[in-house]
C-alpha positions in Angstrom: -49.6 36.7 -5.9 -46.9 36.7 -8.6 -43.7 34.7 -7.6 -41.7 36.9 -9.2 -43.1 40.0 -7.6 -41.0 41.4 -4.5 -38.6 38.6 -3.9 -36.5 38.3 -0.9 -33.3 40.4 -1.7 -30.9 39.0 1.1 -29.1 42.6 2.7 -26.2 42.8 5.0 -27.0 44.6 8.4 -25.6 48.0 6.4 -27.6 47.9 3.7 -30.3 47.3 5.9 -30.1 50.0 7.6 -29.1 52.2 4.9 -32.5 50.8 3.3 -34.5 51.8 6.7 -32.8 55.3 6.4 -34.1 55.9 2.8 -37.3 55.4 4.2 -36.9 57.7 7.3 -36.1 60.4 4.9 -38.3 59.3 1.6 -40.9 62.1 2.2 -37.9 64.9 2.9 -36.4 63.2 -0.3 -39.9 63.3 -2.3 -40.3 67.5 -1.7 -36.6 68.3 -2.5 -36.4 66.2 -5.9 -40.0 67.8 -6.5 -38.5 71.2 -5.9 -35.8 71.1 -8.1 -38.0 70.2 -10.5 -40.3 72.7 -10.0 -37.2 75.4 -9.6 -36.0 74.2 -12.8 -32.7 72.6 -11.2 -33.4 69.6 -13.5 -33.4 71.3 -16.2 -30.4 73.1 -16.3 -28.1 69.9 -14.9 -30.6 68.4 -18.1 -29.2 71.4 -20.5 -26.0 71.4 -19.7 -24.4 67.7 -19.8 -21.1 68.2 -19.4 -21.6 69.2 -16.2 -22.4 72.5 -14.9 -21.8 74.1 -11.1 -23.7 75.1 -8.2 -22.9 78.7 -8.6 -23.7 78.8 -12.3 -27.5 77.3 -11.2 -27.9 79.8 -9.1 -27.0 82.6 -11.5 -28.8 81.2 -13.9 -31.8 80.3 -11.7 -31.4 83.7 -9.3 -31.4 81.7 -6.6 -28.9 81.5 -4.2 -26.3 79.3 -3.9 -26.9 77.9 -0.7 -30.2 77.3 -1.8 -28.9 75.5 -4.9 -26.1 73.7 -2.9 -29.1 71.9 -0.3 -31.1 70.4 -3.3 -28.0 69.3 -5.1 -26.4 67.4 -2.5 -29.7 66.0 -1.5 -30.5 65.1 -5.4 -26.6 63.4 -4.8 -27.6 61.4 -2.1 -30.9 59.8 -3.3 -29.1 59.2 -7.2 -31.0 61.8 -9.3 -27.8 64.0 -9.8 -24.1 62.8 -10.5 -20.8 64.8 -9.7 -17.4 64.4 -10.9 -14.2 65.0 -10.0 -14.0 69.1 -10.8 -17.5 69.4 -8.5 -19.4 69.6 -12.2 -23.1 68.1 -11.8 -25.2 66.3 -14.2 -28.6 64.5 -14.4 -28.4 61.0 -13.6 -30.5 58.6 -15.5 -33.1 58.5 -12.9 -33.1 62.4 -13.0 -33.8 62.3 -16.5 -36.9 60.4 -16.0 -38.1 62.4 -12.9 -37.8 65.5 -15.4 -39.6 63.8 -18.8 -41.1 60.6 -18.2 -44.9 61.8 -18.1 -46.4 58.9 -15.8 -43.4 59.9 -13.5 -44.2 63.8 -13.4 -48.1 63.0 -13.4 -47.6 60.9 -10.3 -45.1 63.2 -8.2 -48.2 66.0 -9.2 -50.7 63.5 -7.5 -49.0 62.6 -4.6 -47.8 66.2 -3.8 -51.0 67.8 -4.2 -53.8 65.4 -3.5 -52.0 62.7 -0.7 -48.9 64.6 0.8 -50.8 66.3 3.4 -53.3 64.3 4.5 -50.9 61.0 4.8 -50.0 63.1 8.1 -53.3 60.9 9.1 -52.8 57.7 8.1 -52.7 56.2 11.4 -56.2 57.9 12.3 -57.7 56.4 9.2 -56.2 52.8 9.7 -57.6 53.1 13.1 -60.9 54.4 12.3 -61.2 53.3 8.1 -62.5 56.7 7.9 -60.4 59.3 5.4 -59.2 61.3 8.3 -56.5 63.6 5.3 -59.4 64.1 3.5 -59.8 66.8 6.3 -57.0 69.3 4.8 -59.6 69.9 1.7 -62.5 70.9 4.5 -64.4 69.0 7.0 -67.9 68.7 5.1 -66.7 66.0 3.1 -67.4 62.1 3.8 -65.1 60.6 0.6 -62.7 62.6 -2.0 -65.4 61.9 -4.7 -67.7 64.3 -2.8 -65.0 67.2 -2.3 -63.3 66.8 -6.1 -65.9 69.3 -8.4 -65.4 71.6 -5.6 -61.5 71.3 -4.9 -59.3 74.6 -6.3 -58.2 73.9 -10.0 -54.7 73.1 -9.2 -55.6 70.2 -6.9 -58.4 69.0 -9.0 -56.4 68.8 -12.1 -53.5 66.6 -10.8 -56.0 63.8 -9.8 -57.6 63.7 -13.5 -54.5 64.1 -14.7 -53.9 60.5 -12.7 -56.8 58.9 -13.1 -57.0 59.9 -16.8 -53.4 59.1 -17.8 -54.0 55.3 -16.9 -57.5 54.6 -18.1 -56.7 56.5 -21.8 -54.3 53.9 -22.4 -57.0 50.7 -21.5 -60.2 52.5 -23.3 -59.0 51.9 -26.9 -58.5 48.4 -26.5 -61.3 47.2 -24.2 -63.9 49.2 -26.7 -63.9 45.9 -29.2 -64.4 43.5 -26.4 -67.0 45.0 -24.8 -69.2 45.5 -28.2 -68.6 41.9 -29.3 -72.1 41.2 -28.1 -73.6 44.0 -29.9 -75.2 45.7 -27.3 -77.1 48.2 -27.6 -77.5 49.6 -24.4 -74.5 50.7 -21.7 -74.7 52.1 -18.5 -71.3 53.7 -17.5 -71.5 52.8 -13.6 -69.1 55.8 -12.0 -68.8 57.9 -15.1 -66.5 60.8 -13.9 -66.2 63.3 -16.3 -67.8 61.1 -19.3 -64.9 60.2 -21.2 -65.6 56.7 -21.4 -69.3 57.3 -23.4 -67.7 59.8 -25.0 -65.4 57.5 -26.3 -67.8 54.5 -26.7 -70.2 56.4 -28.1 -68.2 57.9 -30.9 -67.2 53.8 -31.5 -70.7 53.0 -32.3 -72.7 55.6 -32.9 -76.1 53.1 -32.2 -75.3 52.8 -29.1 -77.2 54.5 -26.0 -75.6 55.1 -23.1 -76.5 56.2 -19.2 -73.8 57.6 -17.2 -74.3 57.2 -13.2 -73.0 59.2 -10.6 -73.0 61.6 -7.7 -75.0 64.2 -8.7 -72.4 67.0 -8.5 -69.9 65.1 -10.1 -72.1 64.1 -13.3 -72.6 67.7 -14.1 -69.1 67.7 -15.7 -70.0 64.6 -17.3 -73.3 66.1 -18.6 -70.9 69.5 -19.6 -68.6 67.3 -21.6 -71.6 65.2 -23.4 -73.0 68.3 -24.4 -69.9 69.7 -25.8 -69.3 66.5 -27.8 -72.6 66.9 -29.5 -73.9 63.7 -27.9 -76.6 64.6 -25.9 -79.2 62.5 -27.7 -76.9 59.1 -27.3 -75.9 59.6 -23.6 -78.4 60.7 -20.9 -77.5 60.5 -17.2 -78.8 58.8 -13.6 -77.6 60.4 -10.5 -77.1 57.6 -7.9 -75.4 57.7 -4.5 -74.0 53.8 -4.9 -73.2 53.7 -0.9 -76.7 54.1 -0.2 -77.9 50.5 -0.6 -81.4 51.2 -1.6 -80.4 53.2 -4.9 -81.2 50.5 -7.5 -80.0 50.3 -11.3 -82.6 49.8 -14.0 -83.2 47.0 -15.7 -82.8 46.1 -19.9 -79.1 47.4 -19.7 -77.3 45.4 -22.3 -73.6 45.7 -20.9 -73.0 47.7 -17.5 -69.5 49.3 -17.2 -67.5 49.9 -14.2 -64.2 51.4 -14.7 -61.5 51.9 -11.7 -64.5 52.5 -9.9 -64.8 49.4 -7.5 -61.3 50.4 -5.9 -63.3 53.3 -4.6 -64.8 51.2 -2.5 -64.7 49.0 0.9 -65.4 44.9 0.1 -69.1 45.3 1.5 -70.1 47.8 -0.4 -68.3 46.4 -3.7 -70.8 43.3 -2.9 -73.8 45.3 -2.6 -72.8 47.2 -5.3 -72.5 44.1 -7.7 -75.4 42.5 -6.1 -77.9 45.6 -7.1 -76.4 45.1 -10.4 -77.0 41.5 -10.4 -80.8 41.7 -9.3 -81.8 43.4 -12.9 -79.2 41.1 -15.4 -80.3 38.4 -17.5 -78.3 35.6 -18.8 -77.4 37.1 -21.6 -76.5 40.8 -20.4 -73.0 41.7 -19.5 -70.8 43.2 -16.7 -67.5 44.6 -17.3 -65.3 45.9 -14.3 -61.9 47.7 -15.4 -59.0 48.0 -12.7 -55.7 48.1 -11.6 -55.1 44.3 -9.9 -51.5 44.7 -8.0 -50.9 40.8 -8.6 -51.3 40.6 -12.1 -48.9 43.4 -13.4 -46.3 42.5 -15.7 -43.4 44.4 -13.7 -42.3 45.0 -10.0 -42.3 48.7 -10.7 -46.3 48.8 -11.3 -47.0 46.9 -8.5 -45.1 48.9 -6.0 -46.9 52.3 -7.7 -50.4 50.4 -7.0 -49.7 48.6 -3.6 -48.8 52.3 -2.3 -51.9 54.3 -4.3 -54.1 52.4 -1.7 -53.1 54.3 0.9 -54.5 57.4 -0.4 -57.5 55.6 -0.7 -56.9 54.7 3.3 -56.2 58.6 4.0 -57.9 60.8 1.8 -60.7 58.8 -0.3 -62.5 56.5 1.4 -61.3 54.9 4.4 -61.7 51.4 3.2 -60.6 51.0 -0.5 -57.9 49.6 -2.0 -56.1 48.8 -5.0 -57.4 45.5 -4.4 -55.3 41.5 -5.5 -57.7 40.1 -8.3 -58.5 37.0 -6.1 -60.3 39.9 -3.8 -62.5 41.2 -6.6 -63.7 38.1 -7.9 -64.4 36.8 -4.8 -66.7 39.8 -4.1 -67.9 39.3 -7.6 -69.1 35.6 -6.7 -70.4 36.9 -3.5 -72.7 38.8 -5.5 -74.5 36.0 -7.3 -72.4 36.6 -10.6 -69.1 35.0 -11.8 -66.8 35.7 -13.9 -66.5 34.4 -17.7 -63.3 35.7 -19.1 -60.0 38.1 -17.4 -58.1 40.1 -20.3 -54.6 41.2 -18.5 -51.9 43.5 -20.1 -54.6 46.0 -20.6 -53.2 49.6 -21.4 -50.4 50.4 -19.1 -51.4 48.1 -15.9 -55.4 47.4 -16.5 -57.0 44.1 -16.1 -60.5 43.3 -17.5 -63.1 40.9 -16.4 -65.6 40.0 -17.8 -68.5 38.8 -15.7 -72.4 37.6 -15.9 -74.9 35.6 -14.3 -73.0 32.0 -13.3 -73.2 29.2 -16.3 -70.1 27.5 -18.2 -67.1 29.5 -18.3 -66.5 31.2 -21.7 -63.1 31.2 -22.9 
């Protein structure tokens, strides 16, 4: 762990319990802050920043005032709005980011519409490391990957929007490392919707790619390939990876798995990378993209990724994680495999290692 990463900050007993209150109240907090969002109540103390009233909100919002009054003196109390001495209110600095930072808005979407509901079951998931939230989507579902190409629009787009908003930012710059062997063979190991062969194939065009995945999942992939005019450079394997006798092919130059392993419990993330160890040679290469809580650059990040695990506790899995980097590449040496080289700093909060059979460390 980081010694700089969520120090001891010495309270008195107030603040202390001041602190414990904000957390009492944090997911009462979360919904009003969304809603005046949502209502536009941002917006018009964003528009008007000289300060503007309660009553002129509601007029301008036709809501009423009492309505308006509730979320401003909540948005007061938790420092998103500011009021001076003639009752005029105004954005605060964090307002302003709650209102037009994107990562902020795409992960108040994600929370709201894929987590909020089902964290009502945290404690039956801790207890049973089965997604007991997952539940509010319907009960025919064993993991969120099963239920997503099924889940209404609305829902479905806010966890893209997540996933994608992080990984679009790492793709660009992991593409050169990953074709500094020259390989001419990929296999894209939890492909979701494609994007990544999309994106490596259009980077080398000699490339040939095989996205794996749950078999209703890859049809989106497949959908996207197709559109892109890429249907001859990237075919498609659908694998269930939690069954442990699914096995990968063998002659892949360089197999890819992208915040796909935090998906996953620590026994399956070994059997996972064992399967994938029993058909590399020496010279072939394993790449595995994610988001290491220990290794980011700012306190901020690390609090955002220590708290996305417990969706993965509720509503995804049961027993994932945004895992510490000494957990993954322990599993990874579990697995018969070690790895060569670690790129941090990738993209917003990415880390990449770089992994093979075990023989002197490159780099």
């Amino acid at each position: 762990m980081k010694k700089d990463l969520f120090k001891h900050k010495p309270l008195t007993a107030y603040d202390a319990i001041y602190e414990a209150q904000k957390i009492a109240y944090a997911p009462l907090i979360f919904q009003a802050v969304r809603t005046m969002r949502e209502l536009g109540v941002l917006t018009q103390l964003d528009d008007h920043k000289a300060g503007i009233t309660s009553k002129e909100i509601a007029k301008n919002l036709s809501l009423s005032t009492y309505a308006v009054d509730t979320l401003l003196e909540s948005g007061l109390s938790c420092g998103v709005v500011n009021i001076d001495e003639d009752e005029l209110y105004n954005l605060s600095k964090t307002g302003f980011y709650l209102l037009h930072d994107e990562m902020t808005r795409i992960n108040m979407d994600y929370n709201h519409y894929i987590c909020y509901q089902g964290m009502y079951k945290l404690d039956e998931a801790c207890k049973t490391e089965k997604p007991a939230g997952l539940s509010v989507f319907g009960e025919q579902w064993e993991t969120l990957y099963q239920a997503l190409p099924h889940l209404p629009e609305k829902i479905k787009n806010s966890w893209y929007a997540f996933d994608h908003f992080y990984s679009d930012a790492a793709y660009p710059i992991v593409l050169p490392i990953i074709f500094e062997s020259k390989p001419n063979t990929l296999m894209d190991i939890g492909a979701n919707v494609g994007k990544f062969s999309i994106l490596a194939a259009q980077y080398n065009p000699d490339i040939r790619i095989t996205m794996v995945d749950l078999h209703d999942q890859l049809q989106n992939a497949i959908n996207n390939v197709t559109e892109a005019g890429l249907s001859e450079q990237i075919g498609s394997l659908a694998m269930d990876l939690l069954e442990p006798s699914q096995n990968f092919p063998d002659g892949i130059d360089v197999y890819w798995l992208s915040q796909f392993l935090s998906c996953f419990g620590k026994d399956e993330i070994i059997s996972i990378l064992q399967r994938i160890a029993d058909v590399m040679g020496e010279e072939q290469h394993l790449y595995i993209l994610e988001t290491c809580w220990d290794r980011q650059q700012h306190e901020a990040s690390a609090y955002s990724l220590i708290n996305t695990s417990l969706y993965f506790t509720a509503i995804a899995s049961g027993n994932s994680k945004m895992y510490h980097s000494d957990e993954l590449i322990d599993c990874v040496n579990q697995a018969g495999l070690s790895v060569r080289r670690i790129h941090d700093n990738i993209g917003i909060c990415h880390t990449l290692f770089e992994c093979g059979k075990p023989g002197p460390t490159q780099g």
